[in-house]
C-alpha positions in Angstrom: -121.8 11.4 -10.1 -125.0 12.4 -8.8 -127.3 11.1 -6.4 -130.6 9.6 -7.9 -133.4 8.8 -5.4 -135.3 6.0 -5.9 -138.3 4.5 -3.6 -137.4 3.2 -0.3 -138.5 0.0 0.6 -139.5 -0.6 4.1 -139.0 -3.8 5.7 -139.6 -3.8 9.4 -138.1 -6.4 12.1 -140.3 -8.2 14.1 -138.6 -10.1 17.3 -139.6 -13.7 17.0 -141.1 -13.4 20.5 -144.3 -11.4 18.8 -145.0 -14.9 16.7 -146.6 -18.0 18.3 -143.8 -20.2 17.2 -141.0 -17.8 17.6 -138.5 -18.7 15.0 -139.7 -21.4 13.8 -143.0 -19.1 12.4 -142.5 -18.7 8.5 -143.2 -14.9 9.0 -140.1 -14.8 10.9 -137.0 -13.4 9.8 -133.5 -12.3 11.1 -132.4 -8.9 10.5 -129.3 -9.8 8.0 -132.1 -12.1 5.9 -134.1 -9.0 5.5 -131.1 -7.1 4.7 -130.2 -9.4 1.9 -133.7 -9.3 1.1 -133.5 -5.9 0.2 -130.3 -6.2 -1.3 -131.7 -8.7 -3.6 -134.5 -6.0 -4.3 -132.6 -3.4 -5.5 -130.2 -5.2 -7.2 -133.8 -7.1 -9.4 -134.9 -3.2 -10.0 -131.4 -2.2 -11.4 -130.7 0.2 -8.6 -127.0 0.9 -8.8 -124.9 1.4 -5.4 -121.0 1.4 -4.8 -120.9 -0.9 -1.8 -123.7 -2.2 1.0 -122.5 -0.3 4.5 -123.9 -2.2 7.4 -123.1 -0.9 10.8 -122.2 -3.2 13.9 -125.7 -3.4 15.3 -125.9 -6.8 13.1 -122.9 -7.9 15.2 -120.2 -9.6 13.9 -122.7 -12.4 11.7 -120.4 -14.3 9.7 -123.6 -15.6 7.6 -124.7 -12.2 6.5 -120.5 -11.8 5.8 -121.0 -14.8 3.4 -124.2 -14.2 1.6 -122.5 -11.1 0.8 -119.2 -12.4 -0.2 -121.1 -15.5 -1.9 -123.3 -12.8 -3.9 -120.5 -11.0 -5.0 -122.1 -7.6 -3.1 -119.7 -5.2 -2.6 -119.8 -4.1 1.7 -118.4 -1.9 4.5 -119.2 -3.7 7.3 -118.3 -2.8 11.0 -117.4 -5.0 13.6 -117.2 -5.2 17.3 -113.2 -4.7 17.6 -112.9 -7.5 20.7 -114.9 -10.6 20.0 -113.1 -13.4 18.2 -113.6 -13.9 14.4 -112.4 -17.2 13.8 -109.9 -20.1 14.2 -106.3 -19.7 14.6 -103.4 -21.0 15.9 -103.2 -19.5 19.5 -99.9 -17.2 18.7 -101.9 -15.6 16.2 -104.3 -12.4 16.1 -108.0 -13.3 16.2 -109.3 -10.5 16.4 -109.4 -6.3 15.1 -107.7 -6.1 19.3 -105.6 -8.5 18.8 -104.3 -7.9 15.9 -103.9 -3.8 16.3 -101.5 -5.1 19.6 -98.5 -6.1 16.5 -99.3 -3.4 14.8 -96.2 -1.1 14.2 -97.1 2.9 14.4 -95.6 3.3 11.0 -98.8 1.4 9.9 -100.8 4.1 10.5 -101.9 6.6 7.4 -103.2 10.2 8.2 -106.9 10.9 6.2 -109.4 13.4 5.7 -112.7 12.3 7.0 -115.4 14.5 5.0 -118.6 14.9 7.3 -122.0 15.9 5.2 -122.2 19.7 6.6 -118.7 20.1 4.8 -116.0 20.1 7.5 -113.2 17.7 7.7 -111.3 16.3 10.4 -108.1 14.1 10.5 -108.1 10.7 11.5 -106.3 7.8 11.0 -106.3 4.0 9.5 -104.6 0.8 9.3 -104.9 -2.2 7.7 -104.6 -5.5 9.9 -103.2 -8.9 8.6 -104.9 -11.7 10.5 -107.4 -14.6 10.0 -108.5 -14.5 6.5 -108.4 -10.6 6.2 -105.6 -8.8 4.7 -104.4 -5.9 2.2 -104.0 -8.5 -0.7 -106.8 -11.1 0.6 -110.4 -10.9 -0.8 -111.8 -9.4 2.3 -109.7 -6.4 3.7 -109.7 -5.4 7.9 -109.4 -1.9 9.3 -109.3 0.3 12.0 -109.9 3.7 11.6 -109.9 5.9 14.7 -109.3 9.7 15.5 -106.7 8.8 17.8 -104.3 5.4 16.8 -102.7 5.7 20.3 -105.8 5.6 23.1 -108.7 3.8 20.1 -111.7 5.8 21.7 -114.7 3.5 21.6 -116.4 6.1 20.7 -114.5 7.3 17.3 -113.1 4.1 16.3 -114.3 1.6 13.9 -113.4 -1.7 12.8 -114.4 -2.5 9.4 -114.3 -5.1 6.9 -114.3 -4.7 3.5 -114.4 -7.0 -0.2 -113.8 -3.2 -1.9 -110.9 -4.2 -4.7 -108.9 -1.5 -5.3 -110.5 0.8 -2.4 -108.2 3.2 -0.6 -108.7 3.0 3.0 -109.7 6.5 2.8 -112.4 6.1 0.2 -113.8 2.9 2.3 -114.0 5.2 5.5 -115.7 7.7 4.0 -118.1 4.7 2.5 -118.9 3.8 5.7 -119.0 7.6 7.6 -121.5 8.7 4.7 
């Protein structure tokens, strides 16, 4: 389908340090409440979208994750691939590194990433299994890299996803768009 512009809403951050009571001033808020602010927003004007894509600047912030999920929002959202997600026993992954350290190579699948100018390169993907993300769980992890042997911090991504149905290819190029 096509693309349909519709206005952009502008809702600037402000660090809590330029307010007289910091965080505790009502003007004050974080940057995932403004992004479910303007989530909220579209969704009361009707605008349609496929999935919220938020990148890793937000850091992994498990209540922007649940506003989302508790919403029922569709999201890409990145993570930082080291820092811990979560309680588990301590033989189990508990995090995207962790959890890409059992990973057989055979997990790996080869796709087309589609850049806006028109070229494509290959990279690949894998699904991870840990925590409370998995292939047939409600939320879905990834790693999606141009090279699955070194992980170059630089072209790989660790994503989470609540996409039913999504191939990993079509969530990749969610978030690459």
């Amino acid at each position: 389908y096509g693309r349909v512009h519709y206005p952009l809403h502008v809702a600037p951050y402000t660090p809590a340090s330029r307010f007289a009571a910091g965080t505790k001033d009502p003007r004050f808020r974080t940057k995932p409440r403004i992004a479910i602010d303007l989530i909220e927003q579209a969704r009361t004007a009707g605008i349609p979208f496929r999935a919220v894509v938020i990148d890793c600047f937000y850091g992994d912030n498990p209540e922007l994750e649940w506003r989302l999920t508790q919403g029922k929002i569709p999201y890409v959202l990145a993570h930082r691939g080291t820092g811990g997600l979560g309680w588990a026993p301590a033989e189990e992954a508990h995090s995207f590194a962790e959890a890409l350290r059992d990973l057989p190579h055979t997990a790996w699948q080869r796709l087309k990433r589609r850049f806006r100018d028109g070229h494509a390169e290959t990279w690949w993907a894998a699904e991870l299994a840990f925590l409370h993300f998995g292939p047939r769980k409600a939320v879905r992890a990834l790693c999606v890299t141009t090279d699955r042997r070194r992980l170059p911090a630089q072209t790989t991504w660790y994503l989470t996803s609540n996409l039913k149905g999504s191939s990993l290819e079509e969530i990749t190029q969610l978030y690459a768009w």
